[in-house]
Backbone bond lengths (Angstrom), bond angles and torsions (degrees), N, CA, C in turn:
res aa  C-N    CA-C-N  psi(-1)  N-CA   C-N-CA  omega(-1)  CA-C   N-CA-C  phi
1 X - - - 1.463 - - 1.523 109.91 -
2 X 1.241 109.31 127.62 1.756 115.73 167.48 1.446 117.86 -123.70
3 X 1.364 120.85 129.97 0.930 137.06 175.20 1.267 115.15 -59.00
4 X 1.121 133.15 106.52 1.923 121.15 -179.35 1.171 109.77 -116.94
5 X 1.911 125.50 -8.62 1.443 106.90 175.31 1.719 95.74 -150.20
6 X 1.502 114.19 162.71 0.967 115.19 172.00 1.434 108.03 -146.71
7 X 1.803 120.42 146.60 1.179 139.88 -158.85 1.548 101.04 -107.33
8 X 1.117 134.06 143.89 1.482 149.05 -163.41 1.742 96.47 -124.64
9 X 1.344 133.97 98.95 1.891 101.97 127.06 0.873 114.97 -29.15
10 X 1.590 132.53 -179.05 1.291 150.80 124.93 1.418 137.17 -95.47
11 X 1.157 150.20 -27.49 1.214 154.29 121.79 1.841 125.29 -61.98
12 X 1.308 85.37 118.79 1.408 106.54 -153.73 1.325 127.33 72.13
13 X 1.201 126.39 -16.33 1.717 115.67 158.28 1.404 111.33 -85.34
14 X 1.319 115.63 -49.85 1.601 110.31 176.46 1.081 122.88 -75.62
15 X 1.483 108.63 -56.86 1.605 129.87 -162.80 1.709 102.41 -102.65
16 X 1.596 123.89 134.47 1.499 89.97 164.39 1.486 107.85 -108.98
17 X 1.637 93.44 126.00 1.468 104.26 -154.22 1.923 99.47 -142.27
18 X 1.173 113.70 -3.28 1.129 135.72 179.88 1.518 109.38 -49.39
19 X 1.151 121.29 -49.68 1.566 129.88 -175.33 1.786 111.48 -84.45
20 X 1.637 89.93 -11.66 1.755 89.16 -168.29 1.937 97.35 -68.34
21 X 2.005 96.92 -46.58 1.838 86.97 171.47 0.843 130.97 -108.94
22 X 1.957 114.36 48.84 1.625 133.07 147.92 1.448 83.71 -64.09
23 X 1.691 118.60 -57.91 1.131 107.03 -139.94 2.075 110.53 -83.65
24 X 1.430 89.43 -11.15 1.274 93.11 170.22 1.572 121.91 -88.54
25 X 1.142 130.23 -5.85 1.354 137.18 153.04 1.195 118.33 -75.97
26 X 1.592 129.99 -12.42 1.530 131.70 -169.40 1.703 93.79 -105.25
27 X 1.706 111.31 -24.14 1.334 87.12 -179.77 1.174 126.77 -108.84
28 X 1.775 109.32 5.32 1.598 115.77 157.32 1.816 110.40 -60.92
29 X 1.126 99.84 -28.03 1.771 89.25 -165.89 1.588 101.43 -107.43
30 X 1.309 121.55 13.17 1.411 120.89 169.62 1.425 140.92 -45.27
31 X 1.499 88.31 -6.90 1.763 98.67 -175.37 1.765 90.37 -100.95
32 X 1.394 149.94 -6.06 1.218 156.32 -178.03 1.397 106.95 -72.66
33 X 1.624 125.18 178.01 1.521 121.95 168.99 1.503 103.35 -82.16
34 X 1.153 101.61 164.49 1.760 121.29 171.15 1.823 98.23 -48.10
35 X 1.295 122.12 -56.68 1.207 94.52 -165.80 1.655 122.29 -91.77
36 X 1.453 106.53 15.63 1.398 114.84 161.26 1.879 118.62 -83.81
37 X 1.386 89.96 -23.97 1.716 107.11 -179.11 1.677 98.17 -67.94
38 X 1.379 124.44 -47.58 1.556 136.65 -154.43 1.559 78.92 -72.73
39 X 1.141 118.36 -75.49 1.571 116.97 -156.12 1.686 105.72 -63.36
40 X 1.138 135.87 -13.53 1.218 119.63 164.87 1.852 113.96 -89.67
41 X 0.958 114.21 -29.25 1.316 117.62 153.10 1.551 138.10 -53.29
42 X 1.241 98.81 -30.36 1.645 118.29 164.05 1.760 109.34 -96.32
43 X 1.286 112.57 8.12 1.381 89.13 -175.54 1.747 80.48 -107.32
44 X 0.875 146.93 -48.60 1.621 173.87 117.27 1.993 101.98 27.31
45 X 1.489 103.71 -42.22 1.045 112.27 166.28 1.343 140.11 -83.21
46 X 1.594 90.65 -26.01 1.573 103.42 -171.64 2.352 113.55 -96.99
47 X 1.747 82.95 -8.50 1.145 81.20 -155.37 2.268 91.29 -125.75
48 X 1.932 100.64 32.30 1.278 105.46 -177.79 1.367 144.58 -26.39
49 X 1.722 103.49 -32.42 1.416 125.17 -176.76 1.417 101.36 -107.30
50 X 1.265 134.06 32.09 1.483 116.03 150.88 1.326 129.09 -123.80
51 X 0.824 119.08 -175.35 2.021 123.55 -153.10 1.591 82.45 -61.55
52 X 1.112 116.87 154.00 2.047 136.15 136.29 1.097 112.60 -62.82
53 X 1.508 130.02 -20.26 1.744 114.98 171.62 1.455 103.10 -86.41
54 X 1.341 113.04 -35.81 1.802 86.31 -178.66 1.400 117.51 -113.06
55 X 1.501 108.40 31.31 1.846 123.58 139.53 1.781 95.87 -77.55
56 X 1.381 119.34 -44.46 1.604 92.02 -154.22 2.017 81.21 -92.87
57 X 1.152 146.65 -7.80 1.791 130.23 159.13 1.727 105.10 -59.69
58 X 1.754 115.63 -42.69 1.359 91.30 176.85 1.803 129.21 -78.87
59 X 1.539 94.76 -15.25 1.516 113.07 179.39 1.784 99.78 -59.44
60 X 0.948 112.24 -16.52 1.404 92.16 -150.35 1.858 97.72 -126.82
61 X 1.391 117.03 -11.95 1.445 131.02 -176.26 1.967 84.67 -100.72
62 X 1.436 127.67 -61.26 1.729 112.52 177.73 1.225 134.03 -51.70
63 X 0.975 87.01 -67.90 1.805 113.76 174.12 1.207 135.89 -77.47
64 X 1.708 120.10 -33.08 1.834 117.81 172.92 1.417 90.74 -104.37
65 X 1.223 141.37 -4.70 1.742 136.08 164.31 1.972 78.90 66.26
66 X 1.179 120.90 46.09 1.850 103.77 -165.79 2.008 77.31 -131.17
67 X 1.499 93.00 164.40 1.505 89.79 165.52 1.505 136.51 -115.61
68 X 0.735 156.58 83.97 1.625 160.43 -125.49 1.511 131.85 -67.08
69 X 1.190 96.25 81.49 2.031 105.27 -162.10 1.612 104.65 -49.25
70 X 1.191 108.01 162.10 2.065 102.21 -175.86 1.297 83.69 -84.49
71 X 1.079 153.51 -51.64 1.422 122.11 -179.21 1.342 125.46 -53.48
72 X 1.184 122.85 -29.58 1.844 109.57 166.62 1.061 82.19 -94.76
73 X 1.359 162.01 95.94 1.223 139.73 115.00 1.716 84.94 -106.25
74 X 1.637 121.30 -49.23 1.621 125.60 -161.11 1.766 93.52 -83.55
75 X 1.424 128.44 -10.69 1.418 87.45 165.14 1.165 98.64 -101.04
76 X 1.543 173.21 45.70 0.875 161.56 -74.11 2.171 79.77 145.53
77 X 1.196 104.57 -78.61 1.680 119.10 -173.21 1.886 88.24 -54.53
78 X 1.184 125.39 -57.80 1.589 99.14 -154.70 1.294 81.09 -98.81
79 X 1.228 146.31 -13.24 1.708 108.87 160.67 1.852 115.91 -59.21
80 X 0.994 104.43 -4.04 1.911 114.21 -165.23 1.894 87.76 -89.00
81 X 1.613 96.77 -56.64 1.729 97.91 -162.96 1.148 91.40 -54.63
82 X 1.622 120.35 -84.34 1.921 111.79 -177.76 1.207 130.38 -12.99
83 X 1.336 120.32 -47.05 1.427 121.09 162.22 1.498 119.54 -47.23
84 X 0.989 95.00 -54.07 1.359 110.69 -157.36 2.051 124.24 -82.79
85 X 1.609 88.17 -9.24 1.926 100.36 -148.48 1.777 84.69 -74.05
86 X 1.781 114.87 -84.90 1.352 99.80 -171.71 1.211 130.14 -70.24
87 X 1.704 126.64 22.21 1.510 105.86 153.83 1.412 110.67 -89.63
88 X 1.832 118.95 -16.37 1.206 99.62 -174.27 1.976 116.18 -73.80
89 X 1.416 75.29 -15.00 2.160 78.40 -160.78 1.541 86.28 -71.40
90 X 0.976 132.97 -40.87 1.909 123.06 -166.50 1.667 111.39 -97.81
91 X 1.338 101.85 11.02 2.015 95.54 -175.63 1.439 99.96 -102.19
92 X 1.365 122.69 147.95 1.443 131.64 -171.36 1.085 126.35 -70.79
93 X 1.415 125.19 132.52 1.017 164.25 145.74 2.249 94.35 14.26
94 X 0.943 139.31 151.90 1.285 146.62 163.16 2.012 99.86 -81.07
95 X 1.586 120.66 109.87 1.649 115.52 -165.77 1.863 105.90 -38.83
96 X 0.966 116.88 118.88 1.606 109.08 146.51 1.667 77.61 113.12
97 X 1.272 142.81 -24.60 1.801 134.74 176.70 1.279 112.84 -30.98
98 X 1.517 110.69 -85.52 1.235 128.02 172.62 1.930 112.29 -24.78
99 X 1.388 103.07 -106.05 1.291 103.83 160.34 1.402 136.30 0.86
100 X 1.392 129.30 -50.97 1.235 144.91 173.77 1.718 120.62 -65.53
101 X 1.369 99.28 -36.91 1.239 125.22 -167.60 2.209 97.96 -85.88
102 X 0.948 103.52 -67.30 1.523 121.95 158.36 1.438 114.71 -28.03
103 X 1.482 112.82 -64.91 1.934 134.38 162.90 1.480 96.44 -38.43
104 X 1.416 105.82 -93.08 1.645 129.04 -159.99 1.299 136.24 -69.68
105 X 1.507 98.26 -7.22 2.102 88.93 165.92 1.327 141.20 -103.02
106 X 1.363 89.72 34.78 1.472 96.79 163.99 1.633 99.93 -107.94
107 X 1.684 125.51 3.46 1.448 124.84 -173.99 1.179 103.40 -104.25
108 X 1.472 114.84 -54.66 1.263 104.93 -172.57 1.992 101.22 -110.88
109 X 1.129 99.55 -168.48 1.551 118.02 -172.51 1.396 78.68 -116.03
110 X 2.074 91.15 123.74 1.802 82.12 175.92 1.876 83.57 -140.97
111 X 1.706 90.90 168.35 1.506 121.61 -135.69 1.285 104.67 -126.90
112 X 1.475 139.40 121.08 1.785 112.45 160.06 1.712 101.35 -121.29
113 X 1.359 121.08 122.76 1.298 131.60 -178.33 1.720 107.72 -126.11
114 X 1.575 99.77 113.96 1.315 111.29 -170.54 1.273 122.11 -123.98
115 X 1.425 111.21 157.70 1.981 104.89 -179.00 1.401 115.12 -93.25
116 X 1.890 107.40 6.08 1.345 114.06 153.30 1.554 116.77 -56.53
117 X 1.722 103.07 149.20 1.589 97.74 156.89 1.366 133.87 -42.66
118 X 0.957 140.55 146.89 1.698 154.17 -141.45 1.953 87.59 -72.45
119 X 1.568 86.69 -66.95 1.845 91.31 -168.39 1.226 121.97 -74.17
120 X 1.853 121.12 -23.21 1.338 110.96 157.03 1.304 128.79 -63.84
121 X 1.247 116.51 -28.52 1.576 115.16 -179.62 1.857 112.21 -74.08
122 X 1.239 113.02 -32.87 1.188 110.27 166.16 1.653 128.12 -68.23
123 X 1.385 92.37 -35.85 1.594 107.04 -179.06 2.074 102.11 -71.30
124 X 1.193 90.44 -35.37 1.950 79.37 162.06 1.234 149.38 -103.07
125 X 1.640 98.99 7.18 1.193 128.00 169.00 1.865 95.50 -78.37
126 X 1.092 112.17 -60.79 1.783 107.05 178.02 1.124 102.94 -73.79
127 X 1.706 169.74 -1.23 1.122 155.19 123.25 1.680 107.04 -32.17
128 X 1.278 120.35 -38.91 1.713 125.19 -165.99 1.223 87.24 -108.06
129 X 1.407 145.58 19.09 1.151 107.36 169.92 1.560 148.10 74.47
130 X 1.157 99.40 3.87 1.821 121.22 -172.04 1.547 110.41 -104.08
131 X 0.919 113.33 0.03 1.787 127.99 -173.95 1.826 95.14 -66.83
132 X 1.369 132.14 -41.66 1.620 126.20 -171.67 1.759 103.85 -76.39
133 X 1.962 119.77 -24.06 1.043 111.66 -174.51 1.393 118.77 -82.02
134 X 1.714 118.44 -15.02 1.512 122.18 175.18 0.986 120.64 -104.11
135 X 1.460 117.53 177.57 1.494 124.66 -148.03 1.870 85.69 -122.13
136 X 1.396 123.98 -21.34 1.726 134.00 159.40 1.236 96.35 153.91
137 X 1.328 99.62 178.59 1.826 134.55 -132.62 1.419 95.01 -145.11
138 X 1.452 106.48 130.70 1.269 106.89 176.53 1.767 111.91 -158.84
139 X 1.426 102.56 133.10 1.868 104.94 -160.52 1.636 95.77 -117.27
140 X 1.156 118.75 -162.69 1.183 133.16 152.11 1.281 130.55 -66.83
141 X 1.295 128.05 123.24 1.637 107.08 57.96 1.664 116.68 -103.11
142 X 1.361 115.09 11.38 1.446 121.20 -161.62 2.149 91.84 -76.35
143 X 0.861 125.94 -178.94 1.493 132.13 -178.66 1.682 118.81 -108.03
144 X 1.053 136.87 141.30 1.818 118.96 -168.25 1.313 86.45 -61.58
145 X 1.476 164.32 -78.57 1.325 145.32 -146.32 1.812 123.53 -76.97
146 X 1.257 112.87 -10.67 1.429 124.94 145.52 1.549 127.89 -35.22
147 X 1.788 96.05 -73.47 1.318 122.93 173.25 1.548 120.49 -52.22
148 X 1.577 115.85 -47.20 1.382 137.75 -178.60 1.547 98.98 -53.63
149 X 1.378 110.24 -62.78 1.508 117.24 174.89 1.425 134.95 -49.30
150 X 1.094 98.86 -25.84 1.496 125.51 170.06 1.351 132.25 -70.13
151 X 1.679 88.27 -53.89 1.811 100.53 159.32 1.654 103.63 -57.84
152 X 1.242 128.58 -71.40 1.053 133.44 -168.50 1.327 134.22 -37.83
153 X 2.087 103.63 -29.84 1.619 107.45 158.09 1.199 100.88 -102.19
154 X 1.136 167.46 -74.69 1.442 156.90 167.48 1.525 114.05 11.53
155 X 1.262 106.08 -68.18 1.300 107.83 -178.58 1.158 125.34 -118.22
156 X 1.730 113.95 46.15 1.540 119.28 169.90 0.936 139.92 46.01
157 X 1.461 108.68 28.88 1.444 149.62 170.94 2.081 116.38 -39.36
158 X 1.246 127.80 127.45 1.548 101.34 140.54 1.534 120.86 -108.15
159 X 0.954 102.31 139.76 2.138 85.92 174.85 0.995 115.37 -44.91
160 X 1.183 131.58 -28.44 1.856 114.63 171.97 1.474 107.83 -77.62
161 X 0.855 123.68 1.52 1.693 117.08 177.24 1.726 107.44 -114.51
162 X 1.040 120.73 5.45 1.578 149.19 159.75 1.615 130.33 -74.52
163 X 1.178 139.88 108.36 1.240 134.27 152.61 1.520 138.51 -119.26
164 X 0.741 137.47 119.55 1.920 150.29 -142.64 1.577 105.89 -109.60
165 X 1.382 134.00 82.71 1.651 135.34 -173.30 1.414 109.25 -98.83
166 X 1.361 108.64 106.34 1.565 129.89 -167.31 1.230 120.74 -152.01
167 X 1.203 105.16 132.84 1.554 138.47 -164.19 1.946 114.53 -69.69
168 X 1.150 111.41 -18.50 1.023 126.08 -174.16 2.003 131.82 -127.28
169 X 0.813 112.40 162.66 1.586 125.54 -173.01 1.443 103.78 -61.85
170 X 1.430 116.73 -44.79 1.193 120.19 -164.23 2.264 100.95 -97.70
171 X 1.149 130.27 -4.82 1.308 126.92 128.19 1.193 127.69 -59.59
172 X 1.118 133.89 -38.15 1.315 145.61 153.54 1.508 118.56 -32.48
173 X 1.284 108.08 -71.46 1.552 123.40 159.36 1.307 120.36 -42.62
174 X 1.324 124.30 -43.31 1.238 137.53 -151.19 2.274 92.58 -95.82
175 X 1.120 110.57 -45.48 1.340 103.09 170.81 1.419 103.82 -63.99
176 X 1.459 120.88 -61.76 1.633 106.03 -151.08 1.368 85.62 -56.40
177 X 1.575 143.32 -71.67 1.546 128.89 -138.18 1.950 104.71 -56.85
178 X 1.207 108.89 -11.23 1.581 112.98 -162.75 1.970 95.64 -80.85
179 X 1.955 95.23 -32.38 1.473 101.66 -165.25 1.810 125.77 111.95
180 X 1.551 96.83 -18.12 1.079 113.89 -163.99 1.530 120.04 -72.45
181 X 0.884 137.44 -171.43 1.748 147.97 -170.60 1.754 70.28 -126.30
182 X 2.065 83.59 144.21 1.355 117.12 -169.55 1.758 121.75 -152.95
183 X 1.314 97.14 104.64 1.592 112.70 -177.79 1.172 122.49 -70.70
184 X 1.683 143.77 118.83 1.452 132.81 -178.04 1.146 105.40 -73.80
185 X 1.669 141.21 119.96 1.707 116.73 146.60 1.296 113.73 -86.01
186 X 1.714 112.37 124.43 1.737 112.71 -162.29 1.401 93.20 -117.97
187 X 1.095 136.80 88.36 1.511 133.98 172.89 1.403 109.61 -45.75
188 X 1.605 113.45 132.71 1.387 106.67 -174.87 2.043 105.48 -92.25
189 X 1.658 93.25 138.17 1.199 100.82 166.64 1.696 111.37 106.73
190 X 2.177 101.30 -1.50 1.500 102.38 -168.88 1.553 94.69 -130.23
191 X 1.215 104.97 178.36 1.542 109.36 -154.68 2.340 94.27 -75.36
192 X 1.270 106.63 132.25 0.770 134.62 -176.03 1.620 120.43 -93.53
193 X 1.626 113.28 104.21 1.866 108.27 -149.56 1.564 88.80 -86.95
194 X 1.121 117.83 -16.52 1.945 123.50 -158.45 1.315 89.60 -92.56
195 X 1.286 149.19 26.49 1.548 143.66 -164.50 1.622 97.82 -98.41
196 X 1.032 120.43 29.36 1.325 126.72 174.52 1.560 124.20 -132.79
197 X 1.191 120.92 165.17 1.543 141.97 -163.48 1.706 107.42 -72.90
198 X 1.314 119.85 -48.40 0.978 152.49 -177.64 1.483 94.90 -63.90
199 X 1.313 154.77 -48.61 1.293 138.12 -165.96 1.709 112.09 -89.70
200 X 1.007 126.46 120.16 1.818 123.93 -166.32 1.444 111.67 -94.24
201 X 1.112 110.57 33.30 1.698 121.67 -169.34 1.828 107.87 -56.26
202 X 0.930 122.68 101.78 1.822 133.19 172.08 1.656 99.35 -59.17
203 X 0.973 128.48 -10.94 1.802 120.94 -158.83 1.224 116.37 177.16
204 X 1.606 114.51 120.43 1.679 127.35 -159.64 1.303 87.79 -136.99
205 X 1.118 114.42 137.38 1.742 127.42 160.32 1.480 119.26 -133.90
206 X 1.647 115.46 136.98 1.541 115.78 -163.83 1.777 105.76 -86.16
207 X 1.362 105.60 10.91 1.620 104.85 -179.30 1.643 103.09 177.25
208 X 1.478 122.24 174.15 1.610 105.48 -178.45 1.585 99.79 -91.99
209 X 0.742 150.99 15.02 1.424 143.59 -177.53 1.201 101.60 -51.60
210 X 1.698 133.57 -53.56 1.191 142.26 -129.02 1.572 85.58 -123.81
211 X 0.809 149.99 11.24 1.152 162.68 -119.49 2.004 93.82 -132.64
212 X 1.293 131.06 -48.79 1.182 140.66 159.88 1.838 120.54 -31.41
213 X 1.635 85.79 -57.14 1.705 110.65 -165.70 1.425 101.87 -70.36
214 X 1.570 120.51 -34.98 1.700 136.63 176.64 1.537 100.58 -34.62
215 X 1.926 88.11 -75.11 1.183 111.25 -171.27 1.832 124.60 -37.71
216 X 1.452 110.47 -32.02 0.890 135.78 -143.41 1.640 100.62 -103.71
217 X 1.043 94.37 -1.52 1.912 108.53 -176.24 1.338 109.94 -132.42
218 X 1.456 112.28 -30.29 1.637 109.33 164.82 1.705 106.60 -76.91
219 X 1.478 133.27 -28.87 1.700 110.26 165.34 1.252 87.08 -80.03
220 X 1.284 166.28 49.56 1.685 126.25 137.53 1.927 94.74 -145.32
221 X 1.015 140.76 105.54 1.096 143.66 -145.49 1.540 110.72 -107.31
222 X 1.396 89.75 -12.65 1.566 97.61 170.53 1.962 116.30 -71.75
223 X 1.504 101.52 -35.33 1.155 107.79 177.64 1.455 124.81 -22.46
224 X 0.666 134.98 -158.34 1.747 144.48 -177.41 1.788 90.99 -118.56
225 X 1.574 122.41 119.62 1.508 111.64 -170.05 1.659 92.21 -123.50
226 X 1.218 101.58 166.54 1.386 117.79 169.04 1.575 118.88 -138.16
227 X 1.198 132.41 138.37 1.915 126.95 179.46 1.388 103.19 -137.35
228 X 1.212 102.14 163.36 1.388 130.88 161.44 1.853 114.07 -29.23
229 X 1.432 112.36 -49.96 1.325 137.55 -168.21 2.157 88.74 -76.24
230 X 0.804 139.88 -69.47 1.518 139.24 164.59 1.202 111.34 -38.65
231 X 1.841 133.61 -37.73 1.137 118.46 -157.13 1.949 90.56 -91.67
232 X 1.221 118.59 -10.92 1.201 119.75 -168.29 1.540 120.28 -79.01
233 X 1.135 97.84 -14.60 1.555 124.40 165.94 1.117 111.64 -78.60
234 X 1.080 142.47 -6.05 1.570 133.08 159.27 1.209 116.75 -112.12
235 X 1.508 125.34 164.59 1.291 130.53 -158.24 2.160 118.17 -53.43
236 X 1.002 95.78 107.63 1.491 112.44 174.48 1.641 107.25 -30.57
237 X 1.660 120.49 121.03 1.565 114.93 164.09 1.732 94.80 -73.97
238 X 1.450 94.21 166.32 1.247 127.06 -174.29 1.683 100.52 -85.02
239 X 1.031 109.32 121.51 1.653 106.96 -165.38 2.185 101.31 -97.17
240 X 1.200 109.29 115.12 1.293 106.18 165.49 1.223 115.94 -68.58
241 X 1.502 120.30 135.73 1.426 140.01 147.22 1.341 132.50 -36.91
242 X 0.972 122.70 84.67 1.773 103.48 -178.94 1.447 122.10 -29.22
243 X 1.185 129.51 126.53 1.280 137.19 159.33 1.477 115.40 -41.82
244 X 1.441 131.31 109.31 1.492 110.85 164.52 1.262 105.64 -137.16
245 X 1.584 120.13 142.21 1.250 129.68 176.15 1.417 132.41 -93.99
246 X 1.414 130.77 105.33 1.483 115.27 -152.40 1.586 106.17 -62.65
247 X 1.526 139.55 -7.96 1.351 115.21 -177.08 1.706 85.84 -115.80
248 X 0.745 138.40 14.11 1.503 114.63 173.84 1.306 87.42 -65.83
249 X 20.075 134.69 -137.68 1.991 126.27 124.26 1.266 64.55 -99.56
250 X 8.453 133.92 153.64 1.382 113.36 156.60 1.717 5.25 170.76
């Protein structure tokens, strides 16, 4: 098996920017009770790689039992981007992102597919500068296993020569239906969506640094390997809560 391409999230695999829209989902619904804030915050977490319009169609069909006019649905989206635009362009890099990307594209064919909007994710991929290291960028409204598929006939792809590194349940989803090999990024010390039985993840990494050495054991399988499924066997970190304060279109 050889690895010939690899797929990027963007929040939280590249950028760590993941908590910036915890905090921007806690402060669209800030005028709600505390435990309407928790459950949209946990849905936000659990469900990282999918659109913000249909977090705020289920936010608003579960939880406000209310129905969601397209006009609050789009100010709802650019009250989210505003929030959200200059902490993402100046907040750091995910350790070892940059670098890797810089190293490796002239090796592999590399990819960023996000549950951001289509044109914001591109438009901040060329704000940072990463536009010469990919091969294209691709957001919503397409689905993570849409996109995956896409790469895969586009660019003469097989799923075993494919890998998809995502932060979330719904990357997860989005590789297996594609076929693909699938990397956890589990930030240490933050709430952890793969903390379950049910996800079959072979390989978790707490940043891309290590991200090389992965690679480097999934083409030769004989190697000495390590996964997600081994690391789960030893004593569980204590997962922090996001902080959220009720009044503070991947």
């Amino acid at each position: 098996m050889t690895i010939k391409a690899i797929v990027f999230d963007f929040d939280g695999v590249i950028t760590e920017s993941m908590d910036i829209k915890t905090q921007a989902f806690a402060h669209l619904f800030r005028n709600y009770s505390e435990d309407i804030i928790k459950k949209v915050v946990k849905l936000h977490l659990d469900h990282g790689g999918m659109s913000r319009y249909e977090k705020f169609r289920i936010i608003y069909r579960d939880y406000l039992k209310s129905h969601l006019a397209e006009d609050e649905e789009e100010r709802l989206g650019k009250e989210f981007s505003e929030f959200c635009y200059e902490k993402i362009i100046t907040c750091p890099y995910v350790k070892g992102a940059k670098e890797f990307l810089e190293a490796n594209h002239g090796k592999y064919k590399l990819f960023i597919v996000s549950g951001t909007p289509h044109d914001e994710v591109n438009h901040l991929v060329n704000i940072r500068k990463l536009r010469k290291f990919l091969q294209g960028v691709w957001g919503t409204p397409g689905t993570k296993s849409e996109l995956l598929k896409m790469i895969l006939d586009k660019y003469a792809l097989k799923p075993s020569e494919v890998v998809f590194i995502g932060d979330a349940p719904t990357d997860y989803e989005g590789a297996k239906e594609a076929g693909i090999h699938f990397i956890a990024r589990i930030a240490p010390g933050q709430y952890n969506p793969f903390d379950s039985d049910e996800f079959n993840i072979d390989h978790s990494i707490e940043n891309l640094s290590s991200l090389t050495d992965i690679l480097r054991k999934m083409d030769n399988p004989r190697s000495t390997n390590w996964g997600y499924r081994h690391q789960k066997k030893k004593k569980r970190l204590e997962i922090n809560e996001p902080k959220v304060e009720k009044n503070h279109k991947r």
